[in-house]
Each structure stands twice: as C-alpha cells, then as structure tokens.
N, C-alpha and C positions, 0 to 999 in steps of 0.2 A: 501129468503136466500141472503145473501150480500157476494161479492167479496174482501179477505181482503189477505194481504204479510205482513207477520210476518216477522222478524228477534229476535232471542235468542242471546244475547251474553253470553256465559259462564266462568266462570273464567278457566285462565289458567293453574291452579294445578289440575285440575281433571285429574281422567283417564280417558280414553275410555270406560271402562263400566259404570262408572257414568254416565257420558255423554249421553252414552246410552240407561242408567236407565232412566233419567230426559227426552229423547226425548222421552220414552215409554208412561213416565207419561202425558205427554204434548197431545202424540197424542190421549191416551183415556180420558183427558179433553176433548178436542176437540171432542168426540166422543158421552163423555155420555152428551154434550151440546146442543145434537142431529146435530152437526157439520161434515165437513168432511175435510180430509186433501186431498186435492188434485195432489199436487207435492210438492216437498221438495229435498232441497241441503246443501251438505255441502260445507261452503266456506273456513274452514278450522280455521287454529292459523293464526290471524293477528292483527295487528299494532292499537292502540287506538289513537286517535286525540286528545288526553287526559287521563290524569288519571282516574281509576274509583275503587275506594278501594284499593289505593297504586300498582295497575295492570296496567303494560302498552303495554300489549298484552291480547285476549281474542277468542275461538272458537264461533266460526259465525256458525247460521243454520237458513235456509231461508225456508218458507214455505210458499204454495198455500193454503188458505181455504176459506170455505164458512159456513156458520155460520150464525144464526140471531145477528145482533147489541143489542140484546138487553142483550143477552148472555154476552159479552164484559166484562160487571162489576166485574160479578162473575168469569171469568175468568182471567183475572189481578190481582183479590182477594188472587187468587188461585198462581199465578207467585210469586206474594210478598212477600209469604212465604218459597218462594226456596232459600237458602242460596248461592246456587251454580249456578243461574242467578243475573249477574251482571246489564244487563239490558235487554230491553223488547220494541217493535215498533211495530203497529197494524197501516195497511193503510189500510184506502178502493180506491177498485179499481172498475174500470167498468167492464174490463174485467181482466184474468190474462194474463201478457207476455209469450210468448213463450218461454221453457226452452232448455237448458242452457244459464245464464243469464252470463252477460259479466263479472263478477266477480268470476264466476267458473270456468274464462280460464287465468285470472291474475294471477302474480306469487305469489304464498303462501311465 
C-alpha cells in the first residue's frame, strides 16, 4: 500500500448534500479499491488561482489514503466522470502529515 493526499475541488453551485453525496461516493471508491481513507478535511469555499469552467471559487476537501498505485488509473477514470469535480490532485507521500494542516486554520 502507497501513501497518497488527495485534494477534490468541487464546483461552487453545489449544495452540501451533494457535496456530500460525491465525498460518499469517493470514499466507497476508495474502499471497493481495497483502499482506505485515512484522515480527511475540509478546507472549505476558496479562491481559484484561476479560472476553471468560468468558476473562480471552488470547495476543497483534502484526504489521507492509502491505496495500491496501481488502483490510481481506475480511479481517476472513475473522477472524470463527475460533473460536479472541477478538479482532482493525487500525491504520493512517504509518510502522511500530521493533521490539522495549515490550511484548515486560514481564513475561508
């Protein structure tokens, strides 16, 4: 199993239960991947560095997982088709940071 930080951007117009729908779905990909989610945050509605589909704001949610790399593909597969992720960032890590990360204490 590999050490990887997610970040989901999601578009701005959702609601909270969408939102919340879509992290459900995420985390039983993660799951049926034979994955696990380890920690997970919300960073909230914030600011884009950019446009990304005429949006220049987007809710952030950060996640701990572990996972085989080889899973990756089909899981990305799997994001592409969500209307409602703007975008998507898979890092591997050696180990994960200690949580709460310094972007859950900045102002929303």
């Amino acid at each position: 199993m590999n050490n990887f930080e997610v970040v989901l951007l999601f578009s701005p117009e959702l609601s909270t239960s969408v939102i919340n729908s879509e992290l459900d779905k995420f985390n039983n990909l993660i799951g049926s991947k034979n994955g696990k989610v380890k920690n997970s945050e919300d960073w909230g509605l914030r600011e884009l560095s950019y446009a990304i589909n005429k949006f220049n704001k987007a809710f952030y949610k950060f996640f701990q997982i572990e996972i085989s790399g080889k899973e990756l593909k089909n899981i990305k597969s799997d994001l592409n088709q969500s209307d409602n992720i703007l975008r998507y960032i898979f890092i591997k890590v050696k180990s994960h940071q200690e949580l709460p990360t310094k972007l859950n204490y900045e102002k929303k």
